[in-house]
C-alpha positions as CSV (number, residue, x, y, z in Angstrom):
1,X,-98.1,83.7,-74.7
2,X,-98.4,80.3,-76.7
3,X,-94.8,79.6,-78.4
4,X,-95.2,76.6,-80.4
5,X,-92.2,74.8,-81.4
6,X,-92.4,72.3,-84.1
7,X,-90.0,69.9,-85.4
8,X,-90.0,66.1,-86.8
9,X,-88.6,64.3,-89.8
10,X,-88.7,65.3,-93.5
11,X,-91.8,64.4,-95.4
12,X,-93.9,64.1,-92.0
13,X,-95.5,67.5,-92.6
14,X,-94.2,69.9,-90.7
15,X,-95.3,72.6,-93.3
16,X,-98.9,71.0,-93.5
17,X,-98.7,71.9,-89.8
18,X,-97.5,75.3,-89.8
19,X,-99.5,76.3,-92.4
20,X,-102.6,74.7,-89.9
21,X,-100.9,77.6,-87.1
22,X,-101.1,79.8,-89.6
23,X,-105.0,79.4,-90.1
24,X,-105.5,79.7,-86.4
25,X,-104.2,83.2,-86.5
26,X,-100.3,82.4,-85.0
27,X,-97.4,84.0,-86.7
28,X,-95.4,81.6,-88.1
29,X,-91.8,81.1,-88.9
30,X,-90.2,78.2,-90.8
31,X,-86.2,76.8,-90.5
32,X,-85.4,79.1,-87.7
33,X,-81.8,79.0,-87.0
34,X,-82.0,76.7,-83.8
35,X,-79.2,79.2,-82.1
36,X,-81.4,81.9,-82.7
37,X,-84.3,80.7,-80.4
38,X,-83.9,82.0,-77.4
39,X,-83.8,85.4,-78.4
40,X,-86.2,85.0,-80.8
41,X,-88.5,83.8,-77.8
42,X,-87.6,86.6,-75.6
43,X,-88.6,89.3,-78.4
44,X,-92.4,87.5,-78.8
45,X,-92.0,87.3,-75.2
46,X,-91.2,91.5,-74.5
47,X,-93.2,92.7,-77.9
48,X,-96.0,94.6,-76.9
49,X,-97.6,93.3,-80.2
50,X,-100.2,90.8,-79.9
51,X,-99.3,89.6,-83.1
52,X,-96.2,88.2,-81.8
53,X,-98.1,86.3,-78.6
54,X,-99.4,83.3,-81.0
55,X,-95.8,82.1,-82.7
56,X,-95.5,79.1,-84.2
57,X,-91.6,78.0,-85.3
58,X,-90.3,75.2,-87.6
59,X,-86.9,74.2,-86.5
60,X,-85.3,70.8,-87.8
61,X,-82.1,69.1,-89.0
62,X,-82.4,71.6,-92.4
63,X,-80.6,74.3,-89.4
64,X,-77.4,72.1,-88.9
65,X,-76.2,68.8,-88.1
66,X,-75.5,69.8,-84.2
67,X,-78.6,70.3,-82.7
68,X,-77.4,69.5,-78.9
69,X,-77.6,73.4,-78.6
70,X,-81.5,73.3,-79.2
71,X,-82.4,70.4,-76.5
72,X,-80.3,72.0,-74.3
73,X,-82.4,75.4,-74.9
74,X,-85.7,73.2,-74.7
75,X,-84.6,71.5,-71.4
76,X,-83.8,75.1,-69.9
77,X,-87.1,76.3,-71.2
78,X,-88.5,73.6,-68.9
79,X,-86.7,74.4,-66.2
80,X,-87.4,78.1,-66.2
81,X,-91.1,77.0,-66.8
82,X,-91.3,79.1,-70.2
83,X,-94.5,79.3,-72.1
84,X,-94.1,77.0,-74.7
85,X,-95.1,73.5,-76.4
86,X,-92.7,71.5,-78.4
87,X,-95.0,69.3,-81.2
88,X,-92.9,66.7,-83.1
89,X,-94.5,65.3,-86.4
90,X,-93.9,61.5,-87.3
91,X,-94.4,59.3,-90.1
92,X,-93.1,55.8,-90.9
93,X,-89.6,55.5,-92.8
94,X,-92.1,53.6,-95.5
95,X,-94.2,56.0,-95.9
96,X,-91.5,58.7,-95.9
97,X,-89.1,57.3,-98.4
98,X,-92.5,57.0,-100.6
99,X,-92.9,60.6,-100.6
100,X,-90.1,61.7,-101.2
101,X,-89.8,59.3,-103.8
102,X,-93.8,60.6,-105.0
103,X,-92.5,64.3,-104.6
104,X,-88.9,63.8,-106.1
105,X,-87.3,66.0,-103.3
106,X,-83.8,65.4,-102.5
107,X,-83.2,64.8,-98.4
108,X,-82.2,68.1,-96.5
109,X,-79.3,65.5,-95.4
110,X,-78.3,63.2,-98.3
111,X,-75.3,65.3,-98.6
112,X,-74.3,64.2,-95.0
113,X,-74.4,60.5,-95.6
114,X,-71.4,58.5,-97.9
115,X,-74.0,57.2,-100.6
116,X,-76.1,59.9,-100.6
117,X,-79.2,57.9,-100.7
118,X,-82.9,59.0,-99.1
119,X,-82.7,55.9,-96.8
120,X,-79.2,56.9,-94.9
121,X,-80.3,60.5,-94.4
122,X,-83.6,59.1,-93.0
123,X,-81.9,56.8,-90.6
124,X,-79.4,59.9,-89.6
125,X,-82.3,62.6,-89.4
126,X,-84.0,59.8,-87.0
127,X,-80.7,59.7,-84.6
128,X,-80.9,63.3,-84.5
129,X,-84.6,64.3,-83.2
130,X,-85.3,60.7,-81.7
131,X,-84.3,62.6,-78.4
132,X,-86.6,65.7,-79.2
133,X,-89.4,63.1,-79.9
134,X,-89.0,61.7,-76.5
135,X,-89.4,65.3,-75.2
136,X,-92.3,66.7,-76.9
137,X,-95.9,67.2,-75.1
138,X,-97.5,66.5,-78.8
139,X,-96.2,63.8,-81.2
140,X,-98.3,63.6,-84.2
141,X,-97.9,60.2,-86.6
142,X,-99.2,61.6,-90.1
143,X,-98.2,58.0,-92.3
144,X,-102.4,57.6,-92.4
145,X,-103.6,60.8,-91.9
146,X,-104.6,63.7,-94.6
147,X,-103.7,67.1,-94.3
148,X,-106.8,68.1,-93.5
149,X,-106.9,65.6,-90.2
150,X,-103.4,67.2,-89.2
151,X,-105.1,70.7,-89.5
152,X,-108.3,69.2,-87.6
153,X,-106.0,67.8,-84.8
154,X,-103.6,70.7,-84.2
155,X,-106.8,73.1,-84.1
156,X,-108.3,70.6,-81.4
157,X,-104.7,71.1,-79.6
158,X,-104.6,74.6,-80.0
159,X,-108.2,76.3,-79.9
160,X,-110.4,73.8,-77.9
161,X,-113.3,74.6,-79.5
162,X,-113.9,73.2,-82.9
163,X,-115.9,76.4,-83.9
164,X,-112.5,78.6,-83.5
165,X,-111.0,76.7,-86.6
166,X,-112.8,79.3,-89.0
167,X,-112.7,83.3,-89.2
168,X,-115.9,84.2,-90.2
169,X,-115.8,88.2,-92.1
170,X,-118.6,90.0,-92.6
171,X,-117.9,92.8,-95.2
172,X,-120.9,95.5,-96.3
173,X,-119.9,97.2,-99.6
174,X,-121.7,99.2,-101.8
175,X,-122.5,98.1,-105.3
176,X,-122.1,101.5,-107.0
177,X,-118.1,101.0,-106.0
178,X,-118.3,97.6,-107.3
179,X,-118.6,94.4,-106.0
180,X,-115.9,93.0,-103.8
181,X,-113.7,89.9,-105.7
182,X,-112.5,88.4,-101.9
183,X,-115.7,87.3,-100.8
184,X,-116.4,83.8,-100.6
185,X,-120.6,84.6,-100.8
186,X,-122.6,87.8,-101.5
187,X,-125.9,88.8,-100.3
188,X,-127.7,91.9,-101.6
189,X,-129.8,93.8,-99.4
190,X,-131.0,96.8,-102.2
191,X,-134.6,95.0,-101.7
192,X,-134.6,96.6,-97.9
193,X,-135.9,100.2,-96.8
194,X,-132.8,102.7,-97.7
195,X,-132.3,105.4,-95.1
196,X,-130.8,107.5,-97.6
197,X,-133.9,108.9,-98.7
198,X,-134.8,110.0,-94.8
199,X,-133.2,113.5,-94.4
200,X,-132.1,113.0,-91.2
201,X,-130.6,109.5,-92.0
202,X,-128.7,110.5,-95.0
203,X,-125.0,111.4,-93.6
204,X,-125.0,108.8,-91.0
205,X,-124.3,105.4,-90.9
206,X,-125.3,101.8,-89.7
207,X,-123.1,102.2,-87.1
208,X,-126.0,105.1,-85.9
209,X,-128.8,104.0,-83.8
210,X,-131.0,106.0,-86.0
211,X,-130.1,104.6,-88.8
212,X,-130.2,100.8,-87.3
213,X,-133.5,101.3,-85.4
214,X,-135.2,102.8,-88.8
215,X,-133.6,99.6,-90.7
216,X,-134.4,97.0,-88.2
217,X,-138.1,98.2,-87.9
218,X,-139.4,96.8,-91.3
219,X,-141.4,93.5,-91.3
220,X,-139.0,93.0,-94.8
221,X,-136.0,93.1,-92.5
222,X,-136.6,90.6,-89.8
223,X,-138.5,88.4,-92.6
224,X,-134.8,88.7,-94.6
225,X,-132.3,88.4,-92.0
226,X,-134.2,85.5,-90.4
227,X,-133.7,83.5,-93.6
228,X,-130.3,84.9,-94.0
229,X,-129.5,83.8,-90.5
230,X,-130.9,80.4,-91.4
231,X,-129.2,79.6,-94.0
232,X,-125.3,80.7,-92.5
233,X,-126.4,78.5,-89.6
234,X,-126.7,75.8,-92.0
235,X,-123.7,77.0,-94.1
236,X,-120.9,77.8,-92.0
237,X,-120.6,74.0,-90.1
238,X,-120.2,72.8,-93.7
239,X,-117.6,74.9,-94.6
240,X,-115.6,74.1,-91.2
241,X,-116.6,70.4,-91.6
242,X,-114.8,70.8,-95.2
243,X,-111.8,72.5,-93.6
244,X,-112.0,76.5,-94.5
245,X,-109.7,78.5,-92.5
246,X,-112.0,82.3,-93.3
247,X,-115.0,82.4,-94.6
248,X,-116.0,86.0,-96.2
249,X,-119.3,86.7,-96.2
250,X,-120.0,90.0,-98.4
251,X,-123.5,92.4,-97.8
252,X,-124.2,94.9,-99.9
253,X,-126.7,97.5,-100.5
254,X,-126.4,100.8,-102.8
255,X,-123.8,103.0,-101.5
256,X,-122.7,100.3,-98.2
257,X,-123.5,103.0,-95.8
258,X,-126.5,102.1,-94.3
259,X,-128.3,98.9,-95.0
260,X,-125.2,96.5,-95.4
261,X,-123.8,98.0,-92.5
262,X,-126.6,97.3,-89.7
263,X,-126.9,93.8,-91.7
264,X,-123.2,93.2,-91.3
265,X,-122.6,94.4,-88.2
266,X,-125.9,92.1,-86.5
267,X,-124.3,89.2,-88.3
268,X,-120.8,89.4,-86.6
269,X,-122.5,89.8,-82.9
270,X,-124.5,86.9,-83.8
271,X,-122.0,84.1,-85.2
272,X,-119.7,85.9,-81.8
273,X,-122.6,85.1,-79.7
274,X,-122.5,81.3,-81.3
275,X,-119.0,81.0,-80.0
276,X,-116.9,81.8,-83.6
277,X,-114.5,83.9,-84.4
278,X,-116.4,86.5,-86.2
279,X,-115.1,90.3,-87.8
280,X,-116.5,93.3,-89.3
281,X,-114.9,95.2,-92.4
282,X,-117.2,98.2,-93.7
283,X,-115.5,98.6,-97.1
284,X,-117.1,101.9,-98.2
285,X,-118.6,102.9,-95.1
286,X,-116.2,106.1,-95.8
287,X,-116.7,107.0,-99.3
């Protein structure tokens, strides 16, 4: 299980980073109650859901002045050698009292401090998680980095391999239903030989080897999904370089039983084979 728990000051961009967890497929949770974590950890830990083995949790000083409880909870996790990290995010008081200022947020603590001011619930945040700081395995300065760095450096933490930063989708659909409005590109494969018109071919799918080995065999085919091929392979290290989280790739073809399909379904064993993170969804493949 990887139980990520994230804390820091306010402004440092601890929901920059969860919403980085959340693009890396973890379920996320923000201002957790800091008394509610260990049972919150033991349900991710018992669920038979794998949704609930990637969890990423916000907890800070928004949960309560008295977060002894919490450290204590962390130190026990240690000593019980619990599956977890504990990331702390960081920035310089400068920078923070400048974005606050930038953002006209009022301090989750100013009402804890006599003058109310963004500087005094600074300097009391900081007394509060300096010892968490000192007990994290990640601490993440953000006062020069963008948001996109932050999400570049907790993907590097978290998935290793730069490549697992992006979901690639590959969705066949057929055009008589209409074309899909979630797709980030579309390609239309109408121009390729359409097993409908085979009778034995008609009521099955790409999912058939029939129906893949009669699509695959045309000279127009190869010739098409070579370039098509190409071109992703170009494409999709952009996109990540640019910092896109899922990138839908839409293939259509009349009635998106046949033709988008096998198109669709070669594509996601290819980009898997390349080391991404790579889906099917057949949209009509049904209707």
């Amino acid at each position: 299980m990887d139980f990520v728990i994230v804390t820091g000051l306010s402004g440092a961009g601890k929901t920059s980073a969860l919403h980085a967890f959340e693009d890396i497929g973890f379920y996320c949770v923000d201002n957790l109650p800091s008394e509610l974590l260990k049972t919150f950890y033991n349900l991710c830990e018992s669920s038979t859901d794998e949704s609930m083995k990637r969890v990423a949790v916000v907890i800070d000083a928004r949960g309560g002045n008295d977060l002894s409880g919490l450290y204590s909870d962390i130190l026990r996790f240690r000593n019980d050698r619990k599956k977890f990290s504990l990331v702390f995010l960081d920035a310089d008081e400068d920078v923070l009292i400048r974005r606050f200022k930038e953002t006209r947020r009022r301090h989750p603590l100013a009402d804890s401090v006599p003058d109310n001011t963004i500087d005094s619930a600074l300097s009391l945040e900081i007394s509060y998680l300096e010892p968490f700081k000192k007990l994290a395995d990640y601490s993440i300065n953000t006062s020069n980095i963008t948001t996109k760095h932050l999400k570049e450096r907790i993907s590097e933490m978290y998935l290793g391999d730069s490549k697992n930063q992006i979901i690639l989708t590959f969705m066949s659909f057929g055009f008589k239903h209409g074309a899909p409005t979630d797709c980030d590109t579309i390609f239309d494969a109408r121009c390729l030989p359409n097993p409908f018109y085979i009778p034995e071919l008609k009521e099955k799918t790409g999912l058939d080897k029939g129906v893949r080995d009669y699509v695959f065999d045309s000279d127009d085919t190869t010739i098409f999904l070579n370039k098509l091929v190409d071109f992703l392979d170009f494409a999709v290290p952009l996109y990540l370089k640019e910092g896109k989280a899922e990138l839908i790739v839409g293939i259509g073809c009349t009635g998106g039983h046949h033709r988008s399909v096998c198109l669709a379904e070669y594509l996601k064993n290819h980009f898997k084979t390349e080391g991404y993170k790579s889906t099917v969804y057949h949209r009509d493949i049904n209707r």
